[in-house]
N, C-alpha and C positions, 0 to 999 in steps of 0.2 A: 242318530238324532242329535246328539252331543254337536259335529261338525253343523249341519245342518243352522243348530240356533247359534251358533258361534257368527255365520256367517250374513244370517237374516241379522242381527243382530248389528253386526258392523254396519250392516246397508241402511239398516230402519234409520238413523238418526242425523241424515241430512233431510232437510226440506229446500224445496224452491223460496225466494222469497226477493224484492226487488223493493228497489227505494225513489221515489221521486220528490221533484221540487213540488211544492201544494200552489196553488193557482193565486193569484195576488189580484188586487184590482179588483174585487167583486162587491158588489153593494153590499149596504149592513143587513143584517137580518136581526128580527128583535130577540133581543135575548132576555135571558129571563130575570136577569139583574143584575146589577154591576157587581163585580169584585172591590176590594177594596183598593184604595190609592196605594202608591209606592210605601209613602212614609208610615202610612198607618198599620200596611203589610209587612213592615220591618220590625214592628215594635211588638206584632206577634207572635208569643213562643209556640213549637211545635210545629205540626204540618198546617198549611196556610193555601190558600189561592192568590196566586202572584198578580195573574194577569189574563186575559184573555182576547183572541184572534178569531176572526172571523175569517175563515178560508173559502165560503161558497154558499152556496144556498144552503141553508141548515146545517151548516158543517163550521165548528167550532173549533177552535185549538183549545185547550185550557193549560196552563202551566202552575206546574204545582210543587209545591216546597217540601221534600218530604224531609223529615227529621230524622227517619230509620238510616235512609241510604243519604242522606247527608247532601243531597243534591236537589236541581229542578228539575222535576222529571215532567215533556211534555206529553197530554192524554188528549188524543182526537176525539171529538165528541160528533155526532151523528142525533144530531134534534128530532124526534118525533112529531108526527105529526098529530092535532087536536091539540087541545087544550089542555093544560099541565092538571092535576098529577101523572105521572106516565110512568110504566115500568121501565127497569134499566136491565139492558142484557150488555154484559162483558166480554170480550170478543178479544181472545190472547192470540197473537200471534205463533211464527215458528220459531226455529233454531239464528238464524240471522240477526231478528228484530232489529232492524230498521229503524232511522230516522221518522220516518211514516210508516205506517202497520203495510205488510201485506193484502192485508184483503182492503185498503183502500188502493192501493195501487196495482193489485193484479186481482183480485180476489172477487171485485164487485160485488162489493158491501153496500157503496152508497146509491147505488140504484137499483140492488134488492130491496133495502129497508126505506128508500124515497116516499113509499106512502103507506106507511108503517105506523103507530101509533105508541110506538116504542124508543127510549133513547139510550144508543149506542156508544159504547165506551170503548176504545179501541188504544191499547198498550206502546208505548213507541220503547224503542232502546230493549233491556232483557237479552241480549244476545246469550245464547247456551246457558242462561240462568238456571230455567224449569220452572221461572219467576216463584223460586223458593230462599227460606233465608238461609245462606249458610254459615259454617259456625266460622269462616276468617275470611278478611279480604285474601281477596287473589289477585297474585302482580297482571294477568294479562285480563280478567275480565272484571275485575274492582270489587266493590263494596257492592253486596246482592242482600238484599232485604225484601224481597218484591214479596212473599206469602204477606210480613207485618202492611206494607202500602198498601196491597190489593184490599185486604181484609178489613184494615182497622182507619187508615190514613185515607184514602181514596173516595171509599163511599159517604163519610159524612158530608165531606167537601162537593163531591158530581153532584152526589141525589140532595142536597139542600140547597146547589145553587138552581138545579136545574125542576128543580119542583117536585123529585119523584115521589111516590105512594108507597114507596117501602120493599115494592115487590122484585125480586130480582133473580137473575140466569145467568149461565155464563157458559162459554163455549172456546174451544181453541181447533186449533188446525198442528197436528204432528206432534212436537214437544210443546205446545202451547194445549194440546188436545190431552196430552199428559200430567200436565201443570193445573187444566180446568179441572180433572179428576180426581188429581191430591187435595185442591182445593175444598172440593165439594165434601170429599169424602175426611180432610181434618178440623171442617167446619162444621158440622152438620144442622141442617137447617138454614142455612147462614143462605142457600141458594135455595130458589123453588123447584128448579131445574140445572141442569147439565147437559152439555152435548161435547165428544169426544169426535172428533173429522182422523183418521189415520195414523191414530197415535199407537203409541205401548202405556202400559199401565202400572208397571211393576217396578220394582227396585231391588228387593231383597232377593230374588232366584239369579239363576245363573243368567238366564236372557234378560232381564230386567235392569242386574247390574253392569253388564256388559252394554246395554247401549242407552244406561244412562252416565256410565264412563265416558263411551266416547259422544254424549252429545257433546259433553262437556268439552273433552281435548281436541274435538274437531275444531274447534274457537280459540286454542291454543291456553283452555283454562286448566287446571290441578282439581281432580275431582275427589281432592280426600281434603279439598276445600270446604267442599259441597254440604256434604255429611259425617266427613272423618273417615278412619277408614275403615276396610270391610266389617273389620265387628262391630262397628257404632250403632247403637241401636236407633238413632236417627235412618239409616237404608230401609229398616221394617216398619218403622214411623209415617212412612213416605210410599208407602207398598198401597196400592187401590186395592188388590186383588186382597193382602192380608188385609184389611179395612175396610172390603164392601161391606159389612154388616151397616157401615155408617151412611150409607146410601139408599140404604130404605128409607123412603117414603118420598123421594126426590123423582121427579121425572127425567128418565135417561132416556138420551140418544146415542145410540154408537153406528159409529159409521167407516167403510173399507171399501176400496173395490179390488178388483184382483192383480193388476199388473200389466191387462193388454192395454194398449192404447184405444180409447174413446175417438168418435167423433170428432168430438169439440176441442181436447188437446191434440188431435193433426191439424185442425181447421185452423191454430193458434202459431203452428209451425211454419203453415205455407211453403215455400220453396229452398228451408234451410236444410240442409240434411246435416247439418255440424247440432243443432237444437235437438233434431230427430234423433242421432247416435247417443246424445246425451241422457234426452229420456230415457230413449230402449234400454240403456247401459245403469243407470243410476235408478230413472223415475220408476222403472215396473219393477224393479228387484226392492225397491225402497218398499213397494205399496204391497209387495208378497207378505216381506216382514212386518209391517204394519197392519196385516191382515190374521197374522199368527197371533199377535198382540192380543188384537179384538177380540178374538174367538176364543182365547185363555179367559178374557176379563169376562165377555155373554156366559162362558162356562159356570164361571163362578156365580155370577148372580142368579144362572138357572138353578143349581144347587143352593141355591141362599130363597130361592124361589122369593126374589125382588125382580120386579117387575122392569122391563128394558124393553123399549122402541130398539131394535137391531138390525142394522141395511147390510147387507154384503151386496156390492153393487157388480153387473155382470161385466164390468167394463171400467177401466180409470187409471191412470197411473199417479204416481206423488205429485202431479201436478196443480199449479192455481184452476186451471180450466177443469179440473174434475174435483178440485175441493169445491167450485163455488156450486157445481152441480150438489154437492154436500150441502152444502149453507141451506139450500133452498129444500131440500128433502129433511132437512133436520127441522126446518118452522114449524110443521104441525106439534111437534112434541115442546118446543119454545113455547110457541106463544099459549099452548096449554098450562105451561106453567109461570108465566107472566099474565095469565087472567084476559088475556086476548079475544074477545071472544066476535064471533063472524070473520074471524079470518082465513083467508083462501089457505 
């Protein structure tokens, strides 16, 4: 067994993840109010909204100043549809994080949630973060504060410019799906709901801190950056599975499939067989471990007897094409806890 999680373990913590230029030229869309000027935004202490970009039809950039990480961090925003107040669902990316999230550019997000009634808050940059704050910079992956921005900086700034009613979820894909569940579980209440897409959940056991090691040194980061090291009581701080008691009363979604290839990721392959060895070799071993994950963390919460929406899907590898089949299987249990009500 020992070899076994050693090795699911090295596989679990790469994800697929792809970056694009965002589309220019497109007419304005109304938004929901202006930000403040250049100068008036400078004379602001703390975190601030710098500016704002219109990338498409309902599709925002917002940039934002955060004080934690010392930087602008920009946050894709995905407008709802009806009339504001609207809930907001958080939507973390993977281990790459990208200029632009994944699920707008591989993930199709913005034509899931297109007639949705809901606004999308979509993470850019976090590369091997865990989008957790740790206790020093780090020479290869910088100043990480993203638990204080997610938490504290982020949402006064989204949901008062963008009208929300307070109600809020949040969801990730791999180490972002890992990152939504720290979240949830060292905030409690702070989310209505949660959804986990093929992640791990743990930190402090032997599989947990093994591939949240190497999320981290896959990105060429020090992961006793992160947390300190192995005895810092930060790794059990950061544990879902030691802290799902904190997750009662929140609407969970977990989600895995097994490793064979789907449909929809060959249909996405077509005539590459360089793409294909890559999956077969990376994507089904990734989505095995990621499936070990799952079935620890459902464990635990059958035993805590909290209540969990749980998918084991018969078919999927770590890929965009079978997380977005995620996305779309996790809504029932979202929009339950964003107050959504007649949604498909």
């Amino acid at each position: 067994m020992r070899s076994r999680l050693t090795v699911l373990a090295a596989l679990a913590v790469m994800s697929i993840a792809a970056t694009a230029t965002p589309a220019t030229g497109v007419p304005p869309v109304e938004l929901p109010g202006a930000p403040p000027g250049p100068a008036a935004a400078a004379d602001q202490p703390g975190p601030r909204l710098l500016r704002v970009e219109v990338l498409g039809e309902r599709r925002i950039r917002l940039h934002i100043r955060s004080a934690a990480m010392r930087r602008e961090i920009a946050i894709d925003t995905l407008v709802g549809t009806g009339p504001a107040p609207r809930p907001t669902l958080y939507l973390l990316d993977g281990v790459d994080g990208g200029p632009t999230s994944g699920w707008l550019t591989e993930g199709g997000a913005a034509e899931f949630f297109a007639d949705k009634p809901v606004d999308v808050v979509l993470t850019t940059g976090g590369t091997a973060s865990l989008y957790a704050d740790w206790i020093r910079v780090d020479a290869a992956l910088g100043l990480n504060r993203w638990e204080t921005f997610l938490t504290e900086e982020l949402p006064p700034i989204v949901e008062k410019y963008l009208g929300s009613d307070g109600v809020r979820a949040i969801a990730g894909v791999s180490m972002g799906a890992q990152a939504a569940m720290m979240l949830t579980q060292r905030h409690p209440g702070f989310y209505r709901g949660v959804a986990g897409l093929s992640g791990c959940y743990s930190t402090a056991d032997q599989l947990g801190r093994a591939v949240t090691v190497m999320t981290v040194a896959s990105r060429g980061g020090n992961p006793e950056n992160l947390f300190g090291p192995p005895a810092s009581p930060e790794w059990r701080a950061h544990d879902s599975l030691l802290g799902a008691e904190e997750l009662r009363g929140t609407e969970i979604y977990l989600s895995v499939a097994n490793g064979t290839p789907s449909g929809a990721a060959l249909m996405s392959i077509g005539d590459s067989p360089e793409i294909l060895a890559v999956l077969l070799g990376g994507g089904s071993l990734l989505e095995q471990g990621a499936r070990l994950c799952t079935e620890r963390l459902a464990a635990r919460l059958d035993e805590l007897d909290i209540p969990a929406v749980v998918d084991f899907l018969p078919e999927g590898m770590h890929s965009w094409p079978d997380f977005e089949v995620q996305l779309h299987r996790s809504w029932p249990t979202l929009s339950r806890a964003l107050e959504i009500t007649g949604s498909p």
